[in-house]
C-alpha positions in Angstrom: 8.2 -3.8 18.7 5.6 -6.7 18.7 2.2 -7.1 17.6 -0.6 -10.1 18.6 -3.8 -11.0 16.7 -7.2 -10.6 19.5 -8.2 -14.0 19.2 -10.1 -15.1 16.0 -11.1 -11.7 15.2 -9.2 -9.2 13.2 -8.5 -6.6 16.3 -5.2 -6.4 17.0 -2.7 -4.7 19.5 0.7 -3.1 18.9 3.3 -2.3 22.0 6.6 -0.3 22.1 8.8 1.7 24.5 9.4 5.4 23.8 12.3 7.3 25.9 14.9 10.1 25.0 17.4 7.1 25.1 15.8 5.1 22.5 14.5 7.9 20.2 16.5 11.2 21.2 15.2 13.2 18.6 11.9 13.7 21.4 14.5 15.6 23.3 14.5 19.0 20.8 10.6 19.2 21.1 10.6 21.6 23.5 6.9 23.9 24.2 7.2 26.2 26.9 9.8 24.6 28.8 8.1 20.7 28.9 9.7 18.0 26.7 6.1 17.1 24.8 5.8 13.7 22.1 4.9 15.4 19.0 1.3 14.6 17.7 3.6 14.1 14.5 4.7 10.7 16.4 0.9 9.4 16.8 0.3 10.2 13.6 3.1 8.8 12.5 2.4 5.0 14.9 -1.1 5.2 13.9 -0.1 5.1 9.9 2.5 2.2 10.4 -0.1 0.4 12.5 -2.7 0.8 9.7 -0.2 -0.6 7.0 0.0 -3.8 9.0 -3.9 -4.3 8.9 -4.7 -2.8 4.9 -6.1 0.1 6.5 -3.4 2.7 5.5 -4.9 6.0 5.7 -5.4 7.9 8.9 -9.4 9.2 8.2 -9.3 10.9 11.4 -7.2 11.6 15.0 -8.0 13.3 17.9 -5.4 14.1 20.5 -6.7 13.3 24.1 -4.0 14.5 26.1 0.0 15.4 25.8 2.9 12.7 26.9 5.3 14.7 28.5 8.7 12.9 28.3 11.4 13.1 31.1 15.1 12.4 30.9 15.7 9.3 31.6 12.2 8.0 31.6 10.3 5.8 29.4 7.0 5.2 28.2 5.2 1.5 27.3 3.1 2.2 24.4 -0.1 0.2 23.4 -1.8 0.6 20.0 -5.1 -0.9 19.1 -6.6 -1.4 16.1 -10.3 -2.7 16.1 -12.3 -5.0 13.4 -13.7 -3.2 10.5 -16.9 -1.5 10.1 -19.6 -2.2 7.5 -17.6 1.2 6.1 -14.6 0.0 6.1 -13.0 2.0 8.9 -11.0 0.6 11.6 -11.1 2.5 15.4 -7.7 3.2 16.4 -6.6 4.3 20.1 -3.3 4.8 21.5 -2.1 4.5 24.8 0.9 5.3 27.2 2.2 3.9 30.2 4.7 6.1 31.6 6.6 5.3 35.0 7.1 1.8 37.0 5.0 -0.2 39.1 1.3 -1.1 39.7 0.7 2.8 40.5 1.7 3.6 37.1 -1.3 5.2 35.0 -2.7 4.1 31.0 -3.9 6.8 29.4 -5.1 7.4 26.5 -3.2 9.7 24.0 -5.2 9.5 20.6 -8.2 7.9 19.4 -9.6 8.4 15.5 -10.6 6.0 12.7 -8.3 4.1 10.0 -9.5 3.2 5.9 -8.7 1.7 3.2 -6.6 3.0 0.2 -10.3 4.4 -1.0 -9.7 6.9 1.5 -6.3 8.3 0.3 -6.9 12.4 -1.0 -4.5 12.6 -3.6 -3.1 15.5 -3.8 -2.5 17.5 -7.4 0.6 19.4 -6.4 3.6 19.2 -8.1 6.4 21.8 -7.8 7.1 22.6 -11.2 9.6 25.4 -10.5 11.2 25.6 -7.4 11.7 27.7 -5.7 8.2 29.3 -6.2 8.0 32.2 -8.3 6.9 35.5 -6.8 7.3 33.8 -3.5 8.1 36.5 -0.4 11.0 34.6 1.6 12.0 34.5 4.9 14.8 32.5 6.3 14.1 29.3 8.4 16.3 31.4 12.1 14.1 34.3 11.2 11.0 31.7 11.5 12.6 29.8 14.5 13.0 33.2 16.3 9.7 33.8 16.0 8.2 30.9 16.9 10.6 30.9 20.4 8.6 34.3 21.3 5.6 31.8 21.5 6.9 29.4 23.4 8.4 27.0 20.9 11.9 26.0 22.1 12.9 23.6 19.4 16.1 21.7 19.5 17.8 21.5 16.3 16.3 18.4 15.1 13.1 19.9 15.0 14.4 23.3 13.1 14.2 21.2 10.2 12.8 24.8 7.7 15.5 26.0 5.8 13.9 28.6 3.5 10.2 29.2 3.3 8.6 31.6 1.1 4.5 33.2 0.8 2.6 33.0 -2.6 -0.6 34.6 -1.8 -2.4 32.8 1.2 0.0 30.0 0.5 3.2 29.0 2.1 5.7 26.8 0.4 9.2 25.4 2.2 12.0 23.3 2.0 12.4 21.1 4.8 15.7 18.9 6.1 16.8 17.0 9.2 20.0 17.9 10.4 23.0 16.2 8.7 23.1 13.2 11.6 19.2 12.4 11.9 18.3 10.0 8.9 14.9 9.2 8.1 15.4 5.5 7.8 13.1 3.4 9.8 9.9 5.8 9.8 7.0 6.0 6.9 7.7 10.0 7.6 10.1 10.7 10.4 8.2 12.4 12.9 10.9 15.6 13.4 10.6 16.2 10.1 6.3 15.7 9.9 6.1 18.3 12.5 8.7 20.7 10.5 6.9 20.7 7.9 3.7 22.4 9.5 6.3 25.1 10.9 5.5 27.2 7.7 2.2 27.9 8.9 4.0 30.0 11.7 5.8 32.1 8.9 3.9 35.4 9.8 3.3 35.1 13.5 5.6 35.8 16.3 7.0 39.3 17.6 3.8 41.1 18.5 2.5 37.9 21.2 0.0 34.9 20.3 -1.3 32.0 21.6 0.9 29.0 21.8 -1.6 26.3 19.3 -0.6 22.8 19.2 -1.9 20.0 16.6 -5.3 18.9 17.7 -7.1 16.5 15.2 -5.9 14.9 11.8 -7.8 14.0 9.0 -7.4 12.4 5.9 -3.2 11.4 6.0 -2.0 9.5 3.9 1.6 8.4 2.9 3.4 7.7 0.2 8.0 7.4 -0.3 9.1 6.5 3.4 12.8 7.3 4.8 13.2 10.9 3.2 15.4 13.0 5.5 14.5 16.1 3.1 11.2 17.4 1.4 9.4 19.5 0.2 5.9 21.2 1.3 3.1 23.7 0.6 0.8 24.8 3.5 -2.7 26.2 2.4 -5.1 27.2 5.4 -8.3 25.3 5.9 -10.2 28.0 7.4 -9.9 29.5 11.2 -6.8 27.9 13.1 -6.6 24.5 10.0 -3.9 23.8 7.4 -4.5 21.4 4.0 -0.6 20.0 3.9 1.0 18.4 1.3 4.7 16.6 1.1 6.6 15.1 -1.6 10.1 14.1 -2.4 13.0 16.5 -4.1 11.7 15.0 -7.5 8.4 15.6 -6.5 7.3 12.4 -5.2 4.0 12.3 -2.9 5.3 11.7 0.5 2.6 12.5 2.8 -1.1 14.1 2.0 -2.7 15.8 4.9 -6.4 16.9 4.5 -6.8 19.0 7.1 -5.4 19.7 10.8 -7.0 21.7 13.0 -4.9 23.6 16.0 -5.5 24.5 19.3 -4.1 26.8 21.8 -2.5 24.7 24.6 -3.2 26.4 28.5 0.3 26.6 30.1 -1.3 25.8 33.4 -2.2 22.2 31.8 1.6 21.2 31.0 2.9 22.7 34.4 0.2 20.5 36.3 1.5 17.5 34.0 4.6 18.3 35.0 4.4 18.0 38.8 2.9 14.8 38.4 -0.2 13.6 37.4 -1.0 12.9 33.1 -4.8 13.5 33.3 -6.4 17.0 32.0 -9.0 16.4 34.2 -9.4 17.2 37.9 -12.0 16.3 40.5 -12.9 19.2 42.5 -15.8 19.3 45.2 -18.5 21.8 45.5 -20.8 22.7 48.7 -24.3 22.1 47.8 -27.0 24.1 50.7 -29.5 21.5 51.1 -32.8 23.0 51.5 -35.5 22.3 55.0 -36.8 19.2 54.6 -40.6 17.7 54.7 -42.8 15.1 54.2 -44.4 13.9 51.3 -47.0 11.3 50.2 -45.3 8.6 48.3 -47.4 5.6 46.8 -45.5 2.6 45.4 -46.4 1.7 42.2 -46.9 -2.1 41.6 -49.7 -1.6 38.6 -50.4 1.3 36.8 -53.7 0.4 36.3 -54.7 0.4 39.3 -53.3 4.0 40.2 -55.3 5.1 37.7 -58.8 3.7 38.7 -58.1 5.4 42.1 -57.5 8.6 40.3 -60.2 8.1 38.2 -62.4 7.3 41.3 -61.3 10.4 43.3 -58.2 9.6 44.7 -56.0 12.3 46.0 -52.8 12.1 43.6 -49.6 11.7 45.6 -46.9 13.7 45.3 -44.0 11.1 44.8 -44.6 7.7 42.6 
């Protein structure tokens, strides 16, 4: 909604409001039972800041800790963008003030690095024949009904796969918001970012899992803005990482995504977020049994030298300098 310049130096800070009033679409991102922002919507703030500084490309976010959103509830966001390096890079750090009053914590959501167009990984797919050929498919309900055993309770917003089909170790899909969500207004619209990473899920489900939620990006870049449909190929970057790439119906680049690295989320986490407090850290007390005391020699030390001519002379060495 605004932006200010630091001073005389290039830093700058970018502030919103986020609520399921203002941007309903948060409302379908349902993981097990919380209302969670989508990393997809920090990536998707950090890029838009970037483009306002030259630094378009996302080299590199973390996620710090979840926003859980409540009805009714909104959230003051803060964006800052630091100075460039001697590389180039920009720091990048994101921030959410959720609830009213002085009591009202700032934490800090996502922190990573911003560069340059230099930066961009250009990406040397293009989807010659669609749909792929020799391609195993599977329906985008038989995907959603899979990912719901694991805790994924997606609205229809965020169903956005409508057919997605396995080539090897390779998974290509077509991806759509529903017929009333547009993607006007957004470089990627965030709904439709995180449906296309759903492929990834396209063999897991019945049979148990852990529930793994983006953890850090790196290397995103973007290209056509305000698609509402797309189209995607998912190639795994080793243990728990995809390599993603996006482009248009006529095979546009839309977004490039070098790698993004899951993690499993602990349940216990988003229930103690949801009682109350945003931090994932607690402070917890632990009895220490302090030992029988005695007495020791302690000298004060005002010149070393002069310790060590009394050593040198014979001096009994104290225990404590």
């Amino acid at each position: 909604a605004a932006a200010v310049q630091m001073g005389d130096r290039d830093e700058w800070v970018f502030t919103g409001r986020l609520s399921t009033e203002n941007q309903p679409w948060v409302r379908d991102h349902v993981v097990l039972g919380a209302v969670i922002v989508p990393g997809t919507a920090w990536v998707e703030l950090a890029l838009a800041a970037g483009c306002r500084v030259g630094a378009p490309v996302v080299d590199e976010l973390v996620m710090e800790a979840p926003l859980l959103l409540e009805e009714g509830a909104a959230a003051q966001l803060r964006i800052t963008v630091g100075v460039a390096g001697e590389d180039g890079r920009r720091e990048v750090v994101i921030f959410a003030r959720s609830g009213a009053g002085e009591d009202a914590e700032t934490v800090c959501h996502a922190r990573g690095w911003l560069a340059g167009e230099e930066a961009t990984v250009v990406s040397s797919w293009a989807p010659v024949e669609w749909p792929p050929v020799g391609g195993v498919e599977m329906s985008g309900d038989a995907l959603y009904a899979g990912m719901a055993e694991l805790g994924f309770d997606y609205g229809p917003v965020f169903q956005g796969v409508r057919t997605a089909w396995r080539v090897g170790d390779v998974v290509f899909a077509e991806v759509a918001l529903p017929g009333d969500t547009g993607g006007e207004g957004f470089g990627i619209h965030p709904a439709l970012f995180d449906a296309s990473l759903h492929g990834a899920f396209a063999e897991k489900g019945s049979g148990g899992g852990a529930t793994i939620l983006p953890f850090s990006w790196s290397k995103v870049s973007g290209g056509r803005s305000g698609l509402s449909r797309v189209r995607v190929r998912i190639a795994s970057g080793g243990d728990a990482a995809l390599r993603v790439d996006v482009v248009s119906e006529q095979g546009e680049p839309v977004l490039s995504l070098g790698r993004l690295d899951m993690r499993p989320v602990d349940p216990a986490q988003l229930e103690r977020l949801r009682r109350g407090g945003q931090s994932v850290y607690e402070l917890g007390w632990a009895p220490v049994t302090v030992g029988a005391s005695r007495s020791a020699e302690v000298v004060v030390l005002g010149d070393l030298a002069e310790l060590e001519k009394g050593l040198a002379d014979g001096a009994r060495a104290p225990e404590v300098v």
